[in-house]
Backbone as ProteinMPNN parsed JSONL, in Angstrom:
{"seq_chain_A": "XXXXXXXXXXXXXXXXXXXXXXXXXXXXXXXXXXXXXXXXXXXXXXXXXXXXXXXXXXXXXXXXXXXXXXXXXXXXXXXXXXXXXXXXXXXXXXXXXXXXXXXXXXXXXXXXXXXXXXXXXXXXXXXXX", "coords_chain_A": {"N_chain_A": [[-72.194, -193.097, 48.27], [-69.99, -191.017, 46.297], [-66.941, -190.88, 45.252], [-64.864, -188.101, 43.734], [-62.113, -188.914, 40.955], [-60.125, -186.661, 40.402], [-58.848, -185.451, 42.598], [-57.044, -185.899, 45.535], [-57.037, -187.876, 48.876], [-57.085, -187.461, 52.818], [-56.766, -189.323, 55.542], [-58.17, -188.341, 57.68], [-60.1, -187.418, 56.366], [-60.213, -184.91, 54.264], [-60.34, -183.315, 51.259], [-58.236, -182.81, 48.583], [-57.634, -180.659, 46.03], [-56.097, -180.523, 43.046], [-55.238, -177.763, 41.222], [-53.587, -176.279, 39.579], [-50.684, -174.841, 38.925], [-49.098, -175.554, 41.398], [-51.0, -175.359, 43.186], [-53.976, -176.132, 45.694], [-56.889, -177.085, 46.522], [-58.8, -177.272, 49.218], [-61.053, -179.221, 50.756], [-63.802, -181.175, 52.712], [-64.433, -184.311, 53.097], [-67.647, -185.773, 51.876], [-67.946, -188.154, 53.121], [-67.139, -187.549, 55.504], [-68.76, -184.731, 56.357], [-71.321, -186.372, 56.049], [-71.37, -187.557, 58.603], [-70.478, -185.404, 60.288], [-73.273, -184.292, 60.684], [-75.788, -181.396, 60.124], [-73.717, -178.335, 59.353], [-73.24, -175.871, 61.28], [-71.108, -173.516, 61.484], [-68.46, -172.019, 60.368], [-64.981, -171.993, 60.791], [-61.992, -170.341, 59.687], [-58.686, -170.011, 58.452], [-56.523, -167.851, 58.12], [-55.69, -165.734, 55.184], [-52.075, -165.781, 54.316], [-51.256, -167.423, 55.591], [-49.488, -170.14, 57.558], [-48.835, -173.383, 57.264], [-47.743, -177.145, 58.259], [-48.051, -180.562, 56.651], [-50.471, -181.857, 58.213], [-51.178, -180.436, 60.504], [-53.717, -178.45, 62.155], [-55.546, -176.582, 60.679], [-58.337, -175.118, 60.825], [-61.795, -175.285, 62.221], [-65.031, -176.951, 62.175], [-67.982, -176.665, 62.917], [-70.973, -178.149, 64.222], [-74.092, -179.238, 64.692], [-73.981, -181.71, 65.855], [-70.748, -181.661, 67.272], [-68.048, -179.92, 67.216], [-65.493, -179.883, 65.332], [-61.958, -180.512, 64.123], [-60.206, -179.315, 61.198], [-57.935, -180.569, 59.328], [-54.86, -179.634, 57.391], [-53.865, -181.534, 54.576], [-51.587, -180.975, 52.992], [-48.691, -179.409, 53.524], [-48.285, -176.128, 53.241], [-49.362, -172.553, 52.08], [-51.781, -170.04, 52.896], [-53.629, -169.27, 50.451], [-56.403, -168.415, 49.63], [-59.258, -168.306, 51.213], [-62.609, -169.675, 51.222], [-64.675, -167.62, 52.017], [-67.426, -167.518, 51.142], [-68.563, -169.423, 53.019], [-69.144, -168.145, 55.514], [-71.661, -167.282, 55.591], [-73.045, -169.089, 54.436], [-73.38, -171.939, 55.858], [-74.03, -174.386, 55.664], [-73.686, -175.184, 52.917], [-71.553, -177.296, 52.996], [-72.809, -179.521, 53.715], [-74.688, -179.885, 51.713], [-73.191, -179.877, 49.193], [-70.2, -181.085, 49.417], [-68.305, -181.803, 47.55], [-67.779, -179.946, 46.333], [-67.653, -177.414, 47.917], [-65.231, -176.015, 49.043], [-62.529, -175.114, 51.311], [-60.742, -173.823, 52.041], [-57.551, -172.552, 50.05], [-54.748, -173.691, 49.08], [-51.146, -172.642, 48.464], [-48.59, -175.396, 47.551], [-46.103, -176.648, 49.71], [-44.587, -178.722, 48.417], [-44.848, -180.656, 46.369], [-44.712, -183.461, 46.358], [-46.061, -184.277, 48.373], [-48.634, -184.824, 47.939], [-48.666, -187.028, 46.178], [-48.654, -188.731, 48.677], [-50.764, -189.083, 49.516], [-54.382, -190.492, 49.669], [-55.996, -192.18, 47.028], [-59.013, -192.092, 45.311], [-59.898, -194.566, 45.345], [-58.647, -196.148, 47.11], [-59.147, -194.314, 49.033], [-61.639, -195.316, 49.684], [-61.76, -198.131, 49.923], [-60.652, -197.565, 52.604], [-62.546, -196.057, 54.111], [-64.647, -198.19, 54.178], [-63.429, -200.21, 55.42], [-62.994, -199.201, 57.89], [-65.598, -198.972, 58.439], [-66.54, -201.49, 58.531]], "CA_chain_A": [[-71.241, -192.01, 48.221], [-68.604, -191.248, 45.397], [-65.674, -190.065, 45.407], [-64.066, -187.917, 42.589], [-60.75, -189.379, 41.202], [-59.643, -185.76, 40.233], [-58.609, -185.143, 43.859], [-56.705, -187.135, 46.503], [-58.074, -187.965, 50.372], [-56.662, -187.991, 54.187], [-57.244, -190.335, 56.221], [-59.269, -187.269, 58.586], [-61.78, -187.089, 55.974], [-60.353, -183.718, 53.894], [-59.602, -183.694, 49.992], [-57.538, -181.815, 47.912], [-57.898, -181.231, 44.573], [-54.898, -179.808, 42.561], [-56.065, -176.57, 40.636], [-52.503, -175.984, 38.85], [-49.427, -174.482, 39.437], [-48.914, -175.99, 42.798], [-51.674, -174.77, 44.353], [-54.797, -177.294, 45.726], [-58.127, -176.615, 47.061], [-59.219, -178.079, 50.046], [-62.51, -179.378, 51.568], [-64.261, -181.829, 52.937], [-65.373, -185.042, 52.127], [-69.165, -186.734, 51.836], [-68.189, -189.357, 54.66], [-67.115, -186.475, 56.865], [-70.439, -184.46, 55.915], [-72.574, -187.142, 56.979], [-70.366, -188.377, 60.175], [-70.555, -184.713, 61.444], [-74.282, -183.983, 60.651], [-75.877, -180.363, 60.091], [-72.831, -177.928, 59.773], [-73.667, -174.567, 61.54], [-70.929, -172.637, 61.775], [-66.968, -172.685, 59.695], [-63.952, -171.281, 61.338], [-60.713, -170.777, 58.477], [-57.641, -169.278, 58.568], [-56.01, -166.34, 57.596], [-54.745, -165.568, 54.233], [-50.991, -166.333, 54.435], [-51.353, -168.384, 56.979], [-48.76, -171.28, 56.836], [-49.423, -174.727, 58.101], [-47.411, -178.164, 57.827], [-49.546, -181.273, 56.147], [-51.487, -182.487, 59.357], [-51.628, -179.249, 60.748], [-55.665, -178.261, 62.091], [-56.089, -174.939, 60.301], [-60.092, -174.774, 61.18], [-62.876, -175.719, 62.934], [-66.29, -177.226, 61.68], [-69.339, -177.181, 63.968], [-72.334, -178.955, 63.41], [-75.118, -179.877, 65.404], [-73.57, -183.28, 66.835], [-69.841, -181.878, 67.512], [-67.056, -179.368, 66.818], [-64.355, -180.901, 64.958], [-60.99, -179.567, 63.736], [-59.576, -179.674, 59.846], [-56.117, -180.493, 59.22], [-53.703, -179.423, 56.254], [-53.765, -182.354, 54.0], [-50.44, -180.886, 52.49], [-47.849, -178.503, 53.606], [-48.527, -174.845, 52.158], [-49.827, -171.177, 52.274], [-53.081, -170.403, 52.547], [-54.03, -168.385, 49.604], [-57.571, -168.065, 49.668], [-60.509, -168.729, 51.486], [-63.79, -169.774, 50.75], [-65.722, -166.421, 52.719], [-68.964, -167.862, 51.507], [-69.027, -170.887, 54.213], [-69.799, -167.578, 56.674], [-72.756, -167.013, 55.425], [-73.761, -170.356, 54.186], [-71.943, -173.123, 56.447], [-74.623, -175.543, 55.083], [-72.766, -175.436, 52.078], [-70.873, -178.4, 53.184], [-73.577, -180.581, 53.755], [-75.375, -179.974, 50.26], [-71.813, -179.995, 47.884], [-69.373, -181.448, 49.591], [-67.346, -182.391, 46.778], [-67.563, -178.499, 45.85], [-67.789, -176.64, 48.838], [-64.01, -176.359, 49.356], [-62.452, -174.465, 52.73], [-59.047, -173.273, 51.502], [-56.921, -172.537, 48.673], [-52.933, -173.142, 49.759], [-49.74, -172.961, 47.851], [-48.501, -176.215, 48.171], [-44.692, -176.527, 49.244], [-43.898, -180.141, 48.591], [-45.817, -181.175, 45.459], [-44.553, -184.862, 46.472], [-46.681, -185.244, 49.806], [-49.602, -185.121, 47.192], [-48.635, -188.706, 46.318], [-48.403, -189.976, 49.69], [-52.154, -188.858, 50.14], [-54.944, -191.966, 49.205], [-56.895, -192.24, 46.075], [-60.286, -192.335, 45.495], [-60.594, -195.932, 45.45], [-57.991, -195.991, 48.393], [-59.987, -194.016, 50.687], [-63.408, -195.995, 49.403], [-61.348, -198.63, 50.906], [-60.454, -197.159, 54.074], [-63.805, -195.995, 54.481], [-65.156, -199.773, 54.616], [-62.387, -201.011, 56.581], [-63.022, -198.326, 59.302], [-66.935, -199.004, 59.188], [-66.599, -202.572, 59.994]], "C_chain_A": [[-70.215, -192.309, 47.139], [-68.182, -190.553, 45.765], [-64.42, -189.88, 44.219], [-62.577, -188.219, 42.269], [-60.144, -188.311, 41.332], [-58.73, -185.348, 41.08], [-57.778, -186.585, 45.14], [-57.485, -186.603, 48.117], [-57.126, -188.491, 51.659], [-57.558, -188.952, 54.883], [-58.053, -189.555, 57.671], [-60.103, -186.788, 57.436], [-61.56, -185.657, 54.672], [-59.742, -184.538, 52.603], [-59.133, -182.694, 49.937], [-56.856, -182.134, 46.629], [-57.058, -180.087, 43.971], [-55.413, -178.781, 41.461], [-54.669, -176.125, 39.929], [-51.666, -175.092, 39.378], [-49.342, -174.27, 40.786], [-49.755, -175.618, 43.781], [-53.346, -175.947, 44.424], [-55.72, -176.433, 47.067], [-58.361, -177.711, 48.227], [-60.408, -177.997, 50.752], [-62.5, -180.44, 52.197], [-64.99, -182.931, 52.251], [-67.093, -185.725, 52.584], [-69.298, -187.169, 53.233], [-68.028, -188.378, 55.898], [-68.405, -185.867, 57.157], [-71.022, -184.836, 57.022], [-72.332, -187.524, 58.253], [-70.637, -187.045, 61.032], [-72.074, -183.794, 61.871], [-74.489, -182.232, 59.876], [-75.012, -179.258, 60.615], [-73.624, -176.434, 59.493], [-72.829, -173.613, 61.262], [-69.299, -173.426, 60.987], [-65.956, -171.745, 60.146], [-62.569, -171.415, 60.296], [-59.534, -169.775, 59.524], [-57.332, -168.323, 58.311], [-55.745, -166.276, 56.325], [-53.46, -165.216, 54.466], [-50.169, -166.92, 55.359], [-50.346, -169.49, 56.976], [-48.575, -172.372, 57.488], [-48.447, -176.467, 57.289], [-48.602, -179.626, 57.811], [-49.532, -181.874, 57.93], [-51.87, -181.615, 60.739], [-53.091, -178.963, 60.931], [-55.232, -176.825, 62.038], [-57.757, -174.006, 60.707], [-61.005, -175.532, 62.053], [-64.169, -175.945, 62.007], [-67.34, -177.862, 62.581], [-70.22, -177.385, 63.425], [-73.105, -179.328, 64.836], [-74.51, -180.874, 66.681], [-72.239, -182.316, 67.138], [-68.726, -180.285, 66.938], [-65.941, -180.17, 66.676], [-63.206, -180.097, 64.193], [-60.304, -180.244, 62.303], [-58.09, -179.414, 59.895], [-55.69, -180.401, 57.309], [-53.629, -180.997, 55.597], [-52.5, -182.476, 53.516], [-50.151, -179.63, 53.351], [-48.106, -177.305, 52.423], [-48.87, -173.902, 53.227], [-50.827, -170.961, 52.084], [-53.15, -169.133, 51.803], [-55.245, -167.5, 49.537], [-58.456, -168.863, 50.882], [-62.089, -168.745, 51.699], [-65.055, -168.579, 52.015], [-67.053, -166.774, 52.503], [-69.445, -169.015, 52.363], [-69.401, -169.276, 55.421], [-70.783, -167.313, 56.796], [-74.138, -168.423, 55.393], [-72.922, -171.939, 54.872], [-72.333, -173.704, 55.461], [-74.185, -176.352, 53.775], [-72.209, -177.132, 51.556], [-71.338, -179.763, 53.121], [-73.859, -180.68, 52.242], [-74.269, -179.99, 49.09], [-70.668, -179.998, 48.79], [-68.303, -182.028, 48.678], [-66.773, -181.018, 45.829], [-67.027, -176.866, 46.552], [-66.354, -176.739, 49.82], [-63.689, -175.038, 50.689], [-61.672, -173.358, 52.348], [-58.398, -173.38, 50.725], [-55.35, -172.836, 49.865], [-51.967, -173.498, 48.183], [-48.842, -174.006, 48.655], [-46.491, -176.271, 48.214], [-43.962, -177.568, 48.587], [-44.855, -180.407, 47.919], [-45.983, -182.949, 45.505], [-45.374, -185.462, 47.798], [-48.183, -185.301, 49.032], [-49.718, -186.979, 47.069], [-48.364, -189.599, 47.371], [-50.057, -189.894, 50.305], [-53.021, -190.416, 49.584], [-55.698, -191.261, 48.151], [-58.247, -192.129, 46.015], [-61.006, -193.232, 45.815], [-60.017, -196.589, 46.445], [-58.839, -195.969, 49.201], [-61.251, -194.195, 50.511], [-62.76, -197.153, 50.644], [-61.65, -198.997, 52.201], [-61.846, -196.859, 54.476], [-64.72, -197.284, 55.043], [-64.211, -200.216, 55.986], [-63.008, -200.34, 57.87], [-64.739, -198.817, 59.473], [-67.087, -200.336, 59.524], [-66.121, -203.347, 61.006]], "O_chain_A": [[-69.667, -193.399, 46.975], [-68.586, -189.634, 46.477], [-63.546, -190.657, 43.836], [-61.743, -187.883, 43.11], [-59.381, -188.357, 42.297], [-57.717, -184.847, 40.591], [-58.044, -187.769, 45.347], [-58.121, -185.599, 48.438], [-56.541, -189.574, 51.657], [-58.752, -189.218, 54.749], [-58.457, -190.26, 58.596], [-60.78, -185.769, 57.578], [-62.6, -185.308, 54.112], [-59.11, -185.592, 52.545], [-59.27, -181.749, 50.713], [-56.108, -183.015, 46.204], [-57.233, -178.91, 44.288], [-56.216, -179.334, 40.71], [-54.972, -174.981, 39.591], [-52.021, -174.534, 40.417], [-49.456, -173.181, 41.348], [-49.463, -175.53, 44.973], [-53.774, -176.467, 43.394], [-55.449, -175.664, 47.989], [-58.091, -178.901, 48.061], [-60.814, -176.967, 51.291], [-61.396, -180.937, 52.424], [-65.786, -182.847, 51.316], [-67.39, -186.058, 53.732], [-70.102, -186.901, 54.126], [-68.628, -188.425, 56.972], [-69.129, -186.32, 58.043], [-71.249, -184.378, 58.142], [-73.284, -187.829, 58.971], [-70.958, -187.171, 62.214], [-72.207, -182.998, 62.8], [-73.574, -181.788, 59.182], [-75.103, -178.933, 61.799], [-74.201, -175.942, 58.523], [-73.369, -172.628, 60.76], [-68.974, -174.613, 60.952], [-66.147, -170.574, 59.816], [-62.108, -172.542, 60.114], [-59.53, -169.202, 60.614], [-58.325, -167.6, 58.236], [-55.282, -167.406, 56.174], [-53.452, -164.084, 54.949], [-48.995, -166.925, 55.73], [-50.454, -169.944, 55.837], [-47.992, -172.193, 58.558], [-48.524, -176.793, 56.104], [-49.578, -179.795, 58.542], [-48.543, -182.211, 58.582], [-52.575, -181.951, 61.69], [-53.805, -179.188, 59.954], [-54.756, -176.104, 62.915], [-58.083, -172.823, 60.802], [-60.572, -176.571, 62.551], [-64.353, -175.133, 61.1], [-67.539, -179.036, 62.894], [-70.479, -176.989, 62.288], [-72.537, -179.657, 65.877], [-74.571, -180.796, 67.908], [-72.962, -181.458, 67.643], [-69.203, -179.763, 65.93], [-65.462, -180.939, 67.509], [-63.529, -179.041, 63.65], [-59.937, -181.418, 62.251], [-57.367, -178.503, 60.299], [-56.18, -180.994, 56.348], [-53.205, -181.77, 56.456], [-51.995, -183.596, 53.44], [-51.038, -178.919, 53.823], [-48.13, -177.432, 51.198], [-48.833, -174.0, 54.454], [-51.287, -171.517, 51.087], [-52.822, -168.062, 52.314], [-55.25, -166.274, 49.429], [-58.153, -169.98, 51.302], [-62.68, -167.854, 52.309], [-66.048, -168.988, 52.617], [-67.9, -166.508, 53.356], [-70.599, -169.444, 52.353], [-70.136, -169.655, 56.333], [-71.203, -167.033, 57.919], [-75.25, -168.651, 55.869], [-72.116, -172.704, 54.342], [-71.649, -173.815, 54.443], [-74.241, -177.561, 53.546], [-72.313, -177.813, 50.536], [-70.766, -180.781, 52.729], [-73.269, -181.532, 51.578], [-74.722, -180.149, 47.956], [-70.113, -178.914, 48.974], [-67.435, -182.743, 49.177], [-65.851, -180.952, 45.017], [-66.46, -175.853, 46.142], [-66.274, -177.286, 50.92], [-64.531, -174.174, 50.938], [-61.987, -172.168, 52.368], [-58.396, -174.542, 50.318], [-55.063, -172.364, 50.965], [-52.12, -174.287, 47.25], [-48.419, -173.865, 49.803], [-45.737, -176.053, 47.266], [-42.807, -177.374, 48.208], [-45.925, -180.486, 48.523], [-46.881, -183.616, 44.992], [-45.391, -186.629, 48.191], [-48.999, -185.95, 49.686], [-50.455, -187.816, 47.59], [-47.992, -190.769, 47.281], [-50.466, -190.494, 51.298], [-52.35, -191.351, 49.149], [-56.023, -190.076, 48.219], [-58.674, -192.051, 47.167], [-62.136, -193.222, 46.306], [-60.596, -197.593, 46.857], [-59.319, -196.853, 49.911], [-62.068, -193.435, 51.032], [-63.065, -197.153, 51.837], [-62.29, -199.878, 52.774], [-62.28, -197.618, 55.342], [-65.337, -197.312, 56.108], [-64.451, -200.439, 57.172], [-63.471, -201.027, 58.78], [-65.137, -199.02, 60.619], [-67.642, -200.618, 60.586], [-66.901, -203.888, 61.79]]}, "name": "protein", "num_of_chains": 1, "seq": "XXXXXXXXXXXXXXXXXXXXXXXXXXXXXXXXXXXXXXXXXXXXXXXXXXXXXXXXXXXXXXXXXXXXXXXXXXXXXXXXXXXXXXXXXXXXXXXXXXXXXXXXXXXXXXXXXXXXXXXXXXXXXXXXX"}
């Protein structure tokens, strides 16, 4: 598994990758993916929805589990990705593409309290042994 620097990573598994003027895309990462198996079904938010960072805005069912996505950052949710209703699977096959939610972020500084790429490679080890 890689993990693009472009983007920073929670420690629940979601990135978010800064798309310019304060606004950052958010998905899922790889290790989540594979941890929650074949994802059936994606539950989002609203458009202008407004959620503080660690906030669970969604749901992601899969085969093994329903599991809930949290706000990586504080924001507004701008957009969201309408083709996960059609295609959850999405998630599984481009997870590093297959983003959930757009937000306007309020606090461009809780960006840098998120982990790196090579951070949450890290954390990833640590946690698996």
């Amino acid at each position: 598994m890689s993990y693009p620097a472009d983007r920073r990573y929670t420690k629940d598994h979601e990135w978010a990758l800064p798309t310019g003027s304060g606004q950052v895309r958010v998905g899922l990462t790889d290790f989540a993916q594979k941890q929650l198996g074949d994802v059936v079904f994606v539950e989002l938010p609203k458009v202008g929805d407004v959620y503080d960072s660690g906030d669970p805005f969604g749901t992601v069912e899969s085969v093994k589990a329903v599991s809930e996505v949290y706000a990586p950052v504080s924001g507004t949710v701008l957009a969201v990705n309408d083709d996960l209703d059609q295609s959850p699977e999405a998630i599984n096959e481009e997870a590093d593409t297959a983003w959930l939610v757009e937000l306007k972020v309020s606090d461009a500084k809780e960006l840098d309290g998120l982990l790196t790429a090579d951070q949450y490679e890290a954390y990833i080890a640590e946690e698996a042994a």
